[in-house]
C-alpha positions as CSV (number, residue, x, y, z in Angstrom):
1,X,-35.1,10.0,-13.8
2,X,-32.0,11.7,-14.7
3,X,-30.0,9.5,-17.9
4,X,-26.7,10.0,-18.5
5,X,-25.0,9.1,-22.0
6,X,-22.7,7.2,-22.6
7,X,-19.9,9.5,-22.2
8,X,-20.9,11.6,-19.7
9,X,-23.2,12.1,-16.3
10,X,-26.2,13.3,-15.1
11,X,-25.0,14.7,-12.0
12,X,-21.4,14.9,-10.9
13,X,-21.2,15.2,-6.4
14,X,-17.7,16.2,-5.0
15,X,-17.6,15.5,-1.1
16,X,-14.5,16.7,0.6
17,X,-14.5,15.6,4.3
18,X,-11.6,16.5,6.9
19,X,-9.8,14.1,9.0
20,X,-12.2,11.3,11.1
21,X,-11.2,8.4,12.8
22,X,-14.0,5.9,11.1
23,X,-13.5,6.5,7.7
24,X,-11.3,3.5,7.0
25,X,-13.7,1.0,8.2
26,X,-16.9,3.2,7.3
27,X,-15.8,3.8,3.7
28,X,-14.9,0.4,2.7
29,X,-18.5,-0.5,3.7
30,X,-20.2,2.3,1.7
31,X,-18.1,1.7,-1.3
32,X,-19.9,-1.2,-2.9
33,X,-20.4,0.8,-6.1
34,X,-17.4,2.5,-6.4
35,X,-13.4,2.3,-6.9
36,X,-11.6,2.8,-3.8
37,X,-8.1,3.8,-3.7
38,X,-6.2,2.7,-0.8
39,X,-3.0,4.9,-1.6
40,X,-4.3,8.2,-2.1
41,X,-2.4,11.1,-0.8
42,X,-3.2,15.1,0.0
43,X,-1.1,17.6,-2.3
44,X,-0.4,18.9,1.2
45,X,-1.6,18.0,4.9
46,X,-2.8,20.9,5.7
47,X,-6.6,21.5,4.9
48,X,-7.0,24.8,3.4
49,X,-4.5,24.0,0.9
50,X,-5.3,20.1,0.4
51,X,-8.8,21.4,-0.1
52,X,-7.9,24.4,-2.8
53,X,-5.6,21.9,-4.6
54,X,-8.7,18.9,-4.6
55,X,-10.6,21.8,-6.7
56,X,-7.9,23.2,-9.2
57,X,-6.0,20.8,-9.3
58,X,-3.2,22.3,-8.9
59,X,-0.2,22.4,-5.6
60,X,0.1,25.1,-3.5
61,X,3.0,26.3,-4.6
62,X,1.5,27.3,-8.0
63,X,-0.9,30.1,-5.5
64,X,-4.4,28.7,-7.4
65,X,-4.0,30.0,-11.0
66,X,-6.5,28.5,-12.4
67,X,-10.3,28.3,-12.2
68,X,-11.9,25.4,-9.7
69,X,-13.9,22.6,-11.0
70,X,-17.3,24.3,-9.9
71,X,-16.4,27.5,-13.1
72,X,-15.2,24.8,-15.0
73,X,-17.9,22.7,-15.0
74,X,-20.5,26.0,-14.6
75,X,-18.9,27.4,-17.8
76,X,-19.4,23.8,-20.0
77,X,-23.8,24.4,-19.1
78,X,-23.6,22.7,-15.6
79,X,-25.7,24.1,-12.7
80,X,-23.7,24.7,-9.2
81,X,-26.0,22.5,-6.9
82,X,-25.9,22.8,-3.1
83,X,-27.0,19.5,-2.5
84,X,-27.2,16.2,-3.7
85,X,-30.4,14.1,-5.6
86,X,-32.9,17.3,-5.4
87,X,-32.1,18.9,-8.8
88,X,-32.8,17.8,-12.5
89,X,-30.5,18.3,-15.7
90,X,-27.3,18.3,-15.2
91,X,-25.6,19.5,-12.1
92,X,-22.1,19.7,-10.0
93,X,-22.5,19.8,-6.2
94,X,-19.4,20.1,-3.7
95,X,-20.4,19.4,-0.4
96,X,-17.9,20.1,2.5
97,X,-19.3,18.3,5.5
98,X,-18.6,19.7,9.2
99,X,-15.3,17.8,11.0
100,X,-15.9,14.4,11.4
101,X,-19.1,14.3,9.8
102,X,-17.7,13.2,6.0
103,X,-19.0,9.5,6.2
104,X,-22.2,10.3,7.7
105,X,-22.5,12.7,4.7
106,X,-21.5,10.3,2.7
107,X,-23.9,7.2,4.2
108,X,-26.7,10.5,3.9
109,X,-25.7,11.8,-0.5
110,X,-25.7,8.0,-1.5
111,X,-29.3,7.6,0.4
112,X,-30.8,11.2,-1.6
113,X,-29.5,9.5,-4.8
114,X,-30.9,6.1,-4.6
115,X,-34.3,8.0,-3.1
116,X,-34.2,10.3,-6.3
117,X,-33.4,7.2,-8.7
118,X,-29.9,8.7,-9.8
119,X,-27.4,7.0,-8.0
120,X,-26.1,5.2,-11.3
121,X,-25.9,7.9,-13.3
122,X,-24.3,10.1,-10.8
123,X,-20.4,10.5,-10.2
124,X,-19.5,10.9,-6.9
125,X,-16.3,11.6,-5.3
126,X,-15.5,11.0,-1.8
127,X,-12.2,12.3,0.0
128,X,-10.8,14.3,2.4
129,X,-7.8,16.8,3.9
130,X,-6.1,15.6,6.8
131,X,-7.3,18.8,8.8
132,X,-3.6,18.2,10.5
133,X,-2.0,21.1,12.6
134,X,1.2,19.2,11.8
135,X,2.2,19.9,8.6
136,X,4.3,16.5,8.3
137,X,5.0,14.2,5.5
138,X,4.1,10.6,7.6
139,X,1.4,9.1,6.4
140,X,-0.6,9.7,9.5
141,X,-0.9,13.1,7.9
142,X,-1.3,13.1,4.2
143,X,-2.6,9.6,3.5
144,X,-6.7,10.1,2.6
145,X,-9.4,8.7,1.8
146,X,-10.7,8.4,-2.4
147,X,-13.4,6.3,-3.5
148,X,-14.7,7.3,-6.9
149,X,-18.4,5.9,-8.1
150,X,-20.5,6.2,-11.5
151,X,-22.3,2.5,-11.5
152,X,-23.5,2.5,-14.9
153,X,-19.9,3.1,-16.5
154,X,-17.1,2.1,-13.3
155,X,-17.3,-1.1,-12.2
156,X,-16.3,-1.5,-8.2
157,X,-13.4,-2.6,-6.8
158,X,-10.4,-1.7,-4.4
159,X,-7.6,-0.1,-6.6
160,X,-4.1,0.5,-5.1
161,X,-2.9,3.0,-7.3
162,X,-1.1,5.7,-6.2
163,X,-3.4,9.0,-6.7
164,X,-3.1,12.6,-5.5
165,X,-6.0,15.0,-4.5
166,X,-4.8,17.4,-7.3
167,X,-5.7,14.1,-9.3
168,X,-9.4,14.8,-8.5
169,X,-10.5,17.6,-10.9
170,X,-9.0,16.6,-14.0
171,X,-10.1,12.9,-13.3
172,X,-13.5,14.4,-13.2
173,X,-13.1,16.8,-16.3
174,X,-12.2,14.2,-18.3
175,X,-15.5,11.5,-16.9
176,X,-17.7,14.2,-17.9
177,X,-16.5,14.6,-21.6
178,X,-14.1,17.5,-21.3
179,X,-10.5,18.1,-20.5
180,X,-8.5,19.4,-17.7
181,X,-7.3,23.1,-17.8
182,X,-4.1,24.3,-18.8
183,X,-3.0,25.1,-15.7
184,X,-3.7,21.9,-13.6
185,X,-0.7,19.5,-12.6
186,X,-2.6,16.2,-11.9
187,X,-3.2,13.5,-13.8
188,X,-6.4,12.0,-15.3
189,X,-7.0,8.9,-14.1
190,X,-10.2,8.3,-16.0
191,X,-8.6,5.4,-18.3
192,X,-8.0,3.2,-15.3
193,X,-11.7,4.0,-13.9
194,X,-13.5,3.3,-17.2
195,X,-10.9,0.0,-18.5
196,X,-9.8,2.2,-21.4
197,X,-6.2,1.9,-20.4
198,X,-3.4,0.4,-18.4
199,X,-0.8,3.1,-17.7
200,X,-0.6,3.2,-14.0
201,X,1.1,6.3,-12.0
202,X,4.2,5.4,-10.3
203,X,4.9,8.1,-8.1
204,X,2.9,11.0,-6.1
205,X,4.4,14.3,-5.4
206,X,3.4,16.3,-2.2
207,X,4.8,19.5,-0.1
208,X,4.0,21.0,2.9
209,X,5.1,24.3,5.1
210,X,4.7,26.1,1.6
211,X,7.0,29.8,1.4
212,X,8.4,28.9,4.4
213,X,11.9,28.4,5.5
214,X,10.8,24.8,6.8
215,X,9.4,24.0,3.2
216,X,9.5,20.5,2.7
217,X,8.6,17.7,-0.8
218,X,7.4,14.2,-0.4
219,X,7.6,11.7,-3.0
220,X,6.1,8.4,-2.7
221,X,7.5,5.9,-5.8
222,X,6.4,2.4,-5.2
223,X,6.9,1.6,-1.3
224,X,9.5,3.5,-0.8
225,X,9.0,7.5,0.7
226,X,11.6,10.3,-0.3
227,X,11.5,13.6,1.9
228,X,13.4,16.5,0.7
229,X,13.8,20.3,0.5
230,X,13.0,22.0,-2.8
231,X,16.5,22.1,-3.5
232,X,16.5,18.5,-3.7
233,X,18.6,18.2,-0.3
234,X,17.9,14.8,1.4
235,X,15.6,15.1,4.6
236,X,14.1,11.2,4.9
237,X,13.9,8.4,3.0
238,X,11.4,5.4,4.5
239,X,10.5,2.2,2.9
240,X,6.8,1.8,3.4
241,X,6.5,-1.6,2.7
242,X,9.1,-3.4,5.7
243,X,8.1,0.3,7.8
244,X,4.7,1.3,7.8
245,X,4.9,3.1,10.8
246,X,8.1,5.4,9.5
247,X,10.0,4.2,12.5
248,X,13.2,3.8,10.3
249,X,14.7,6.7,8.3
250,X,17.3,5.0,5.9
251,X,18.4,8.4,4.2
252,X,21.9,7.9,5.7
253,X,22.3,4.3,5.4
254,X,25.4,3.5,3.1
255,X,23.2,0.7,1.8
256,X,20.5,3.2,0.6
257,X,23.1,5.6,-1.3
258,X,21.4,3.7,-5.1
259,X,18.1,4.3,-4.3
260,X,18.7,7.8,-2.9
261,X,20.2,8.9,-6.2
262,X,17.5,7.5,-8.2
263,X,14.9,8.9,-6.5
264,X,16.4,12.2,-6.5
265,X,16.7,11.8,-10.3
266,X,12.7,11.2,-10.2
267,X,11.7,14.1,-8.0
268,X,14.3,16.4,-10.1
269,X,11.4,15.3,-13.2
270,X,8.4,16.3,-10.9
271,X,9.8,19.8,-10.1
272,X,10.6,20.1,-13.6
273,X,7.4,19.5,-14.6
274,X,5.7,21.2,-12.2
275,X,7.7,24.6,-12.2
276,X,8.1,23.8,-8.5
277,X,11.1,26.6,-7.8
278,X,12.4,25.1,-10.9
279,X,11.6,26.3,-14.8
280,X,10.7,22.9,-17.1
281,X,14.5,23.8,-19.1
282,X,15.7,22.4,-15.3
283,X,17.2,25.7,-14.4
284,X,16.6,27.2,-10.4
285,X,14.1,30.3,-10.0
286,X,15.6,33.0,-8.4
């Protein structure tokens, strides 16, 4: 049997699913050995471009820069697997399972690795695009499934973090002993996997309708969701918490006018930071 250090895995499994109706109640009875967040969001609803930003860790706006967590991994010594628990030495293997096929695929990788005698010194990822022909921030369509496993180092339990799907690769990176590239935006969020520390994200950054003229941002902070343009124009504002259905857009409520500014203020960092039609010294790209 594969043996992993104490640092790093034998075998590192990426599955990213697209959109199916059971995975709520099908992943929270498969992820007994992992860490399942139950706020993660797609970098943006629709799948291509949720998918491209799961392995580069990167938005869509940035037009995939950087190399994918497959040539990362591949150039650190790692084989490039096409399947789960039939290799030996170290390997990465990214499965993309047919529509509505991603817990059965699941339910099938966990089932190779306990065969094969690996399962606790594997890391495996589970999540998905939304697969949505919508391309709208509600939940309905950029809400997804994460659960993240290695039983011999994470111990399992419901997390309600928010994470990204361009959270993914670095998080990875940094669980098998290396660091994320230069040119990915998301955040490693190995310390809160492994117990090494406590600084919890507080806000999630996602767009949709990318180059178009209906180009939209979403920023979740806490329970409330901002919607805007890339300007920083006002489109939405919903509180998640009293509204889970988004029934109730408070953006023009006098009431809301506080916590519109200061979210604005907040989503005026991300695009900062992410060069999102905006260069870090703040100023607007022509």
């Amino acid at each position: 049997m594969a043996q992993s250090d104490a640092t790093s895995p034998a075998a590192v499994v990426l599955i990213i699913a697209d959109r199916e109706p059971a995975w709520s109640h099908g992943l929270t009875a498969l992820a007994v050995h992992g860490v399942r967040f139950t706020r993660a969001y797609s970098a943006d609803p629709v799948s291509d471009r949720g998918r491209d930003a799961i392995l580069r860790g990167q938005f869509p706006h940035a037009s995939a820069q950087g190399k994918d967590l497959p040539v990362l991994l591949g150039n650190a010594g790692w084989k490039i697997a096409g399947a789960a628990g039939e290799q030996t030495g170290r390997y990465c293997a990214v499965l993309q399972p047919a529509a509505e096929t991603g817990v059965a695929c699941l339910r099938d990788t966990l089932a190779r690795l306990a065969h094969a005698g690996t399962l606790a010194d594997t890391l495996l990822v589970f999540t998905a695009t939304r697969a949505s022909d919508e391309e709208t921030w509600f939940d309905k369509s950029t809400r997804v499934p994460l659960l993240i496993q290695w039983p011999r180092r994470i111990a399992a339990a419901p997390c309600d973090v928010l994470a990204s799907g361009v959270d993914i690769a670095p998080t990875i990176l940094a669980l098998c002993g290396g660091a994320a590239a230069d040119a990915m935006q998301g955040r490693d969020l190995s310390p809160l996997l492994v117990g090494s520390g406590s600084n919890r994200p507080e806000s999630i950054y996602a767009e949709g309708r990318v180059g178009t003229a209906d180009s939209w941002r979403m920023m979740v902070r806490g329970l409330d969701k901002l919607v805007f343009t890339p300007d920083l124009r006002i489109l939405h504002l919903y509180n998640l918490g009293q509204d889970p259905d988004e029934a109730t857009d408070l953006a023009q409520e006098v009431t809301a006018e506080r916590k519109c500014d200061e979210l604005r203020a907040i989503a005026a960092d991300w695009r900062r930071r992410l060069s999102d039609e905006m260069d870090p010294s703040g100023l607007k790209r022509r």
